[in-house]
C-alpha positions as CSV (number, residue, x, y, z in Angstrom):
1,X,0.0,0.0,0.0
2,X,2.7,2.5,0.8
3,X,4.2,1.8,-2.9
4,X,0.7,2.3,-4.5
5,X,0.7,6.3,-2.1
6,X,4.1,6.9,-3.7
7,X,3.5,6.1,-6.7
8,X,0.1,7.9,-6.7
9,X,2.3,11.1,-5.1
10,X,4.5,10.7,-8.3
11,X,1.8,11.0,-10.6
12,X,-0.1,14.2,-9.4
13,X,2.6,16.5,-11.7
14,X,1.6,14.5,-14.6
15,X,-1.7,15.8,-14.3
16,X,-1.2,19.5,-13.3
17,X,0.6,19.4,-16.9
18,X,-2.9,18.5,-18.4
19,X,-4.6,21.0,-16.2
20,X,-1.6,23.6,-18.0
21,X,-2.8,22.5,-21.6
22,X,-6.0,23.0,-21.3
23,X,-5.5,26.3,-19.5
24,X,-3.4,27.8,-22.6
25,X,-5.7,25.8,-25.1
26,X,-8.9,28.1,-23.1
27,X,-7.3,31.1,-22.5
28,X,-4.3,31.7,-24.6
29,X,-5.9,30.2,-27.4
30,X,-2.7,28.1,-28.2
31,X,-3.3,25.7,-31.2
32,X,-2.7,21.9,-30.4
33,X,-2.1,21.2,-34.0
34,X,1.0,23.3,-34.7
35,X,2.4,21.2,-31.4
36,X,1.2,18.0,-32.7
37,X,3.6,18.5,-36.2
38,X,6.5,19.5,-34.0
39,X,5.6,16.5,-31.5
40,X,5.5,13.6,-34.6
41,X,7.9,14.7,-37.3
42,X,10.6,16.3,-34.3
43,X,10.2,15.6,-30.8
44,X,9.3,11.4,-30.8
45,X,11.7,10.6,-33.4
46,X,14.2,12.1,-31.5
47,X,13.0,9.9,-28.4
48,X,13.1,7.5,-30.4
49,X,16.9,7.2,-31.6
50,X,18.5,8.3,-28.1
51,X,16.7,5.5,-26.5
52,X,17.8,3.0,-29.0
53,X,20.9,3.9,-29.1
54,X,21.7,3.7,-25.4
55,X,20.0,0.2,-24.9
56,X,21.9,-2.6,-24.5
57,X,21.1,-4.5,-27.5
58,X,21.0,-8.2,-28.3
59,X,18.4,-10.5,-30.0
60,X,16.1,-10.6,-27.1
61,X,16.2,-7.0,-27.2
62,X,15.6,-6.2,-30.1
63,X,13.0,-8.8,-30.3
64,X,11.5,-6.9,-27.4
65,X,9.9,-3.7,-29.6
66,X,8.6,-6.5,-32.2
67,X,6.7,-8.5,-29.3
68,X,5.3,-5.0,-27.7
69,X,4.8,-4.1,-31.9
70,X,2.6,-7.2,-32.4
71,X,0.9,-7.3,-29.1
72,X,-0.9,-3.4,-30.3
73,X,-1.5,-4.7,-33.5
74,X,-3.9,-7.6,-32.5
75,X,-5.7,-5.4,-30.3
76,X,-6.4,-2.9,-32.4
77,X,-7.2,-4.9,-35.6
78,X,-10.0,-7.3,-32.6
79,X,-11.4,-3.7,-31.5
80,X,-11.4,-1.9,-34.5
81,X,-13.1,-5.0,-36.1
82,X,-15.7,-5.0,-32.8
83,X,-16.0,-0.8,-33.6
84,X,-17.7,-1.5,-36.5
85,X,-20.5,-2.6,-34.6
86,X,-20.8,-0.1,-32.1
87,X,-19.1,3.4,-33.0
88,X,-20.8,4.8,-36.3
89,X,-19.1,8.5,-36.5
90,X,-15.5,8.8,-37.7
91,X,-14.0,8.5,-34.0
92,X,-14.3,5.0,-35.3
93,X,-11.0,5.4,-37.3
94,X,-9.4,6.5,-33.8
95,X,-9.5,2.9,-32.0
96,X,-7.2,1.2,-33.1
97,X,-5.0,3.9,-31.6
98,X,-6.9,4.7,-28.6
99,X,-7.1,1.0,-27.8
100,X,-3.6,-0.7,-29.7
101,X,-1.0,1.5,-27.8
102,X,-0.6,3.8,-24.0
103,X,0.7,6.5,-22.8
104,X,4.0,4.4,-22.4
105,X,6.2,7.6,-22.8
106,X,4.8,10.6,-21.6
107,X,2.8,8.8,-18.5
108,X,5.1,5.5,-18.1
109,X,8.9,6.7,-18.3
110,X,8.4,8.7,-14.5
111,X,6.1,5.6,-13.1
112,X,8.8,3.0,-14.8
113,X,11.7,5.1,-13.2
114,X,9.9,4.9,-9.6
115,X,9.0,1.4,-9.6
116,X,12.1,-0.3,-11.5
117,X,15.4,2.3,-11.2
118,X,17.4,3.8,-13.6
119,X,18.6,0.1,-14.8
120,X,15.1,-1.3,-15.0
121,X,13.8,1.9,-17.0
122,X,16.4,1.3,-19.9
123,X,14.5,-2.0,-20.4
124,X,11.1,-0.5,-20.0
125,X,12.3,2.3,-22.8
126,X,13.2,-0.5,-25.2
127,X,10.4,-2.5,-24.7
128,X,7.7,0.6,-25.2
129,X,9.4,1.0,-28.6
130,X,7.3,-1.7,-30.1
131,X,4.1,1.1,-29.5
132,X,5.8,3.7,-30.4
133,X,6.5,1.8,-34.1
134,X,3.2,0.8,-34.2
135,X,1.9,4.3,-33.3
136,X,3.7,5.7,-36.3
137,X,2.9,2.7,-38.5
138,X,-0.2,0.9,-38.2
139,X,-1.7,3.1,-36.0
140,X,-1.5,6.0,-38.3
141,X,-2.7,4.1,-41.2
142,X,-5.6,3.0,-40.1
143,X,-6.3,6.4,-38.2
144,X,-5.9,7.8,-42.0
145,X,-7.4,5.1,-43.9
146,X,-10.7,6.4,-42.8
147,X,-10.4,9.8,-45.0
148,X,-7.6,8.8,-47.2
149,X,-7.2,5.8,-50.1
150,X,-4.6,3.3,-49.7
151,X,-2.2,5.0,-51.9
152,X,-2.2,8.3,-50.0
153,X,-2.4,6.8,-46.6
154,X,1.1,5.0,-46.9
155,X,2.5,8.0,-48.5
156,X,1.9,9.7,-45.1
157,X,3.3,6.9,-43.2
158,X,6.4,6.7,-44.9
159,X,7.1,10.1,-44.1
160,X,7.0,9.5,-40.7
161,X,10.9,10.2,-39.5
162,X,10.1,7.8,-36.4
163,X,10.3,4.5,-38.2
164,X,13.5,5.3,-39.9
165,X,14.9,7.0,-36.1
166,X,14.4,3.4,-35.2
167,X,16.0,1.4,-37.8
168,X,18.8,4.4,-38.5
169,X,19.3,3.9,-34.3
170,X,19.4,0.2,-34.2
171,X,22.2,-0.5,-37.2
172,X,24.4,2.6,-35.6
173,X,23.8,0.7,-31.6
174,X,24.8,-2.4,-33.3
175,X,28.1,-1.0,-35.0
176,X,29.1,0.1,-31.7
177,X,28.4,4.3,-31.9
178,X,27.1,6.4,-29.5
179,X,25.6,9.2,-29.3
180,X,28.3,12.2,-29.3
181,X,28.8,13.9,-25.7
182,X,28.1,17.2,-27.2
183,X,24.3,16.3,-28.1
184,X,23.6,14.3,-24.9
185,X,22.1,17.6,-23.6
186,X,20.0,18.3,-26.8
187,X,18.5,14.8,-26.3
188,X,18.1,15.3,-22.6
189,X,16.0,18.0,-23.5
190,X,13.8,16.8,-26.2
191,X,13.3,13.9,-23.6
192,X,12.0,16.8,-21.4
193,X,10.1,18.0,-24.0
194,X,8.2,14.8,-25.1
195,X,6.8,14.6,-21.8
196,X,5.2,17.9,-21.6
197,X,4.0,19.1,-24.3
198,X,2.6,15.3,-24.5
199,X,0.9,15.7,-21.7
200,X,-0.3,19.2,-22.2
201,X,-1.8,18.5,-26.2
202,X,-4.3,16.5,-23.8
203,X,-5.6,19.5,-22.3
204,X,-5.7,21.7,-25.2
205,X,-7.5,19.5,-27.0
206,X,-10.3,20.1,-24.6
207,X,-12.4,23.4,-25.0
208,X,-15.1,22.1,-21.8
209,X,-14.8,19.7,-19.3
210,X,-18.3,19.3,-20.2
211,X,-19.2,15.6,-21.8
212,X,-15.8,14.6,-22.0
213,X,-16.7,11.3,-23.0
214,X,-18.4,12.5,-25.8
215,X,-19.5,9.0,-27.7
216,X,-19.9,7.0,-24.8
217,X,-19.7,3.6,-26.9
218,X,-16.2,4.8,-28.2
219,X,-15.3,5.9,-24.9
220,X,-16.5,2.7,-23.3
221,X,-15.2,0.7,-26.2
222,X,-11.4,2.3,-25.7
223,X,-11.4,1.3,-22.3
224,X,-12.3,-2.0,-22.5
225,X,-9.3,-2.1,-25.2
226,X,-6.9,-0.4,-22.6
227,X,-7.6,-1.5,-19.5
228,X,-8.6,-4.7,-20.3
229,X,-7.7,-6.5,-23.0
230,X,-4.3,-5.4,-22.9
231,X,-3.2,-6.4,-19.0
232,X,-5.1,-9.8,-19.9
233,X,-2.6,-10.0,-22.9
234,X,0.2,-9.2,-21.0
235,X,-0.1,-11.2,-18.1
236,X,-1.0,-14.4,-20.4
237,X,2.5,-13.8,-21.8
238,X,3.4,-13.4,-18.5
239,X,2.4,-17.1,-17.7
240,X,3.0,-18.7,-20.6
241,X,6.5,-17.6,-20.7
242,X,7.8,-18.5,-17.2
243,X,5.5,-21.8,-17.5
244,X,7.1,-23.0,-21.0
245,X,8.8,-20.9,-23.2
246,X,11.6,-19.4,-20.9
247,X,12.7,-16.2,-23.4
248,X,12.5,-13.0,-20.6
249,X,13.1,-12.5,-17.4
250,X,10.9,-11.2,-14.5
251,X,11.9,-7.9,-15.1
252,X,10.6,-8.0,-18.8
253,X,7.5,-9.1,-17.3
254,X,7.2,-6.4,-14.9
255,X,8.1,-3.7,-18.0
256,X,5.4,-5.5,-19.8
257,X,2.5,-5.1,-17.3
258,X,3.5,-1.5,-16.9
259,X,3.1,-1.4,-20.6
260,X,-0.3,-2.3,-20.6
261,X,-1.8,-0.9,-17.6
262,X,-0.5,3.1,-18.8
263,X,-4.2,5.3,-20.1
264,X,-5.0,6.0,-23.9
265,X,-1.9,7.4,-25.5
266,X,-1.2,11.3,-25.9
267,X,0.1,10.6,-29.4
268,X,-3.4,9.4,-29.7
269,X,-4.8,12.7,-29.4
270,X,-1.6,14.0,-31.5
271,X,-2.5,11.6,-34.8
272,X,-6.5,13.0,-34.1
273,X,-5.6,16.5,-34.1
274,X,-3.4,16.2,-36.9
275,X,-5.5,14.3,-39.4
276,X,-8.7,16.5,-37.9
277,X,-10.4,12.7,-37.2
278,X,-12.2,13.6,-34.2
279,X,-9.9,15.3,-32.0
280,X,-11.9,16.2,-28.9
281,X,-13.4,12.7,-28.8
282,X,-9.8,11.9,-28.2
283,X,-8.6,14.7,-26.1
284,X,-11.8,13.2,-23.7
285,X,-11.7,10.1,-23.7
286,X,-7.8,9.8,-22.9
287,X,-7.9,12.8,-20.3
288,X,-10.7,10.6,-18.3
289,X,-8.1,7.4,-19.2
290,X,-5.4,9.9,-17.2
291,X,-7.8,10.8,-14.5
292,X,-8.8,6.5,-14.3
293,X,-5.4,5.4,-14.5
294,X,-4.4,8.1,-11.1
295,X,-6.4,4.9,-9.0
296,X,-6.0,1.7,-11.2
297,X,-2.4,1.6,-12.1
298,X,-1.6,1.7,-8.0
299,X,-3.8,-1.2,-7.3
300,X,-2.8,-2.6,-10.2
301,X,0.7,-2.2,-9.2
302,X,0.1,-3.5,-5.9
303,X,-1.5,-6.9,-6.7
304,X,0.5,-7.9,-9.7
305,X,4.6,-6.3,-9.3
């Protein structure tokens, strides 16, 4: 119990950042989308590579981002398939990324730091890569596919920088660079950065605390996908692995769990904004994922690491 306080202690800055967002989104009228370019094509790319490139990798690593990578990709293709039932407005192109990835960098770097230590948050970092990908891959496609054709919609996902940050990052890690002392600040600081202005897009993205949920099956729908079917995913790899297969570690485990017990992803609300696919009904619904998450990750955290 005293873990779950101090991690719920740890957690009240994340949302005063929110509560920051939505004040300069109300009253200093600032525009979410401008920070949503800067945020995909600048800022997560830029996550992206330093975190690569300081991981120790090897084939389980690097396997790592491809297990997290597949694990969003089934869950948004069974609840995007199960939206097509329930969500008729075009929030419906939004689940797969409101239900497939988490707030795994913005919300989970400070709660993986906390819980696992600088060591354990190196593993956490490489493992919530595999969302990130998927994010700027899948994710966006389908989030697109709903107003684009096929052609145009993997037009836009090749020119996401993040995928080739990734793949650039990996074969440099592997040839045994580093990143040069000189920029360690630079990334320190975009690091900064991600987390903020992540956290903040949430609040501007909200013009009333008024019907936040908005489409309550979409709403209801996302957290099903979130807090649901993802820590039932996780913690059947979780058995399955230490019962036969034997690939990871506890610790993977843990970074796992954390994985899929984080709210709805701010890049969520990022994509929305920036393809203008219903961008409050995102802003909502992951704010009140925030606001859920302040109680459930403790317990959660208590019963299960």
């Amino acid at each position: 119990m005293a873990a779950a306080l101090a991690l719920l202690y740890k957690m009240l800055p994340l949302y005063l950042t929110v509560a920051l967002g939505w004040i300069a989104g109300r009253y200093l009228e600032a525009s979410g989308r401008h920070i949503a370019g800067i945020m995909l094509y600048i800022v997560t790319p830029s996550v992206v590579f330093s975190g690569v490139m300081s991981a120790p990798l090897s084939a389980e690593v690097i396997l790592l981002p491809l297990l997290t990578f597949s694990f969003s990709t089934c869950i948004a293709l069974v609840h995007r398939a199960l939206g097509r039932r329930w969500v008729q407005d075009d929030s419906l192109n939004i689940i797969p990324l409101s239900t497939g990835t988490g707030n795994t960098g913005y919300f989970g770097i400070p709660v993986a730091l906390l819980l696992f230590g600088q060591e354990g948050l190196g593993l956490y970092i490489v493992a919530m890569l595999g969302t990130t990908l998927f994010e700027n891959s899948v994710g966006f496609y389908l989030a697109a596919r709903g107003r684009e054709g096929v052609r145009e919609c993997l037009l836009r996902v090749a020119r996401l920088p993040s995928v080739y940050a990734f793949a650039l990052a990996v074969a440099l890690n592997l040839g045994g660079m580093k990143i040069p002392l000189v920029f360690e600040p630079l990334f320190d600081n975009l690091r900064g950065a991600y987390s903020i202005l992540g956290m903040m897009i949430i609040g501007m993205g909200i013009v009333s605390f008024r019907g936040l949920a908005g489409n309550w099956r979409f709403t209801g729908l996302s957290f099903v996908g979130k807090f649901v079917s993802w820590p039932v995913l996780a913690l059947s790899f979780w058995w399955l692995d230490r019962q036969f297969l034997g690939l990871y570690e506890e610790a993977v485990h843990q970074a796992l769990l954390l994985i899929s017990i984080t709210p709805i992803a701010a890049n969520t609300v990022v994509i929305a904004t920036l393809l203008d696919t219903a961008p409050r009904q995102a802003a909502g619904t992951a704010l009140l994922s925030t606001l859920f998450a302040l109680v459930y990750i403790p317990i959660m955290v208590s019963v299960f690491l």
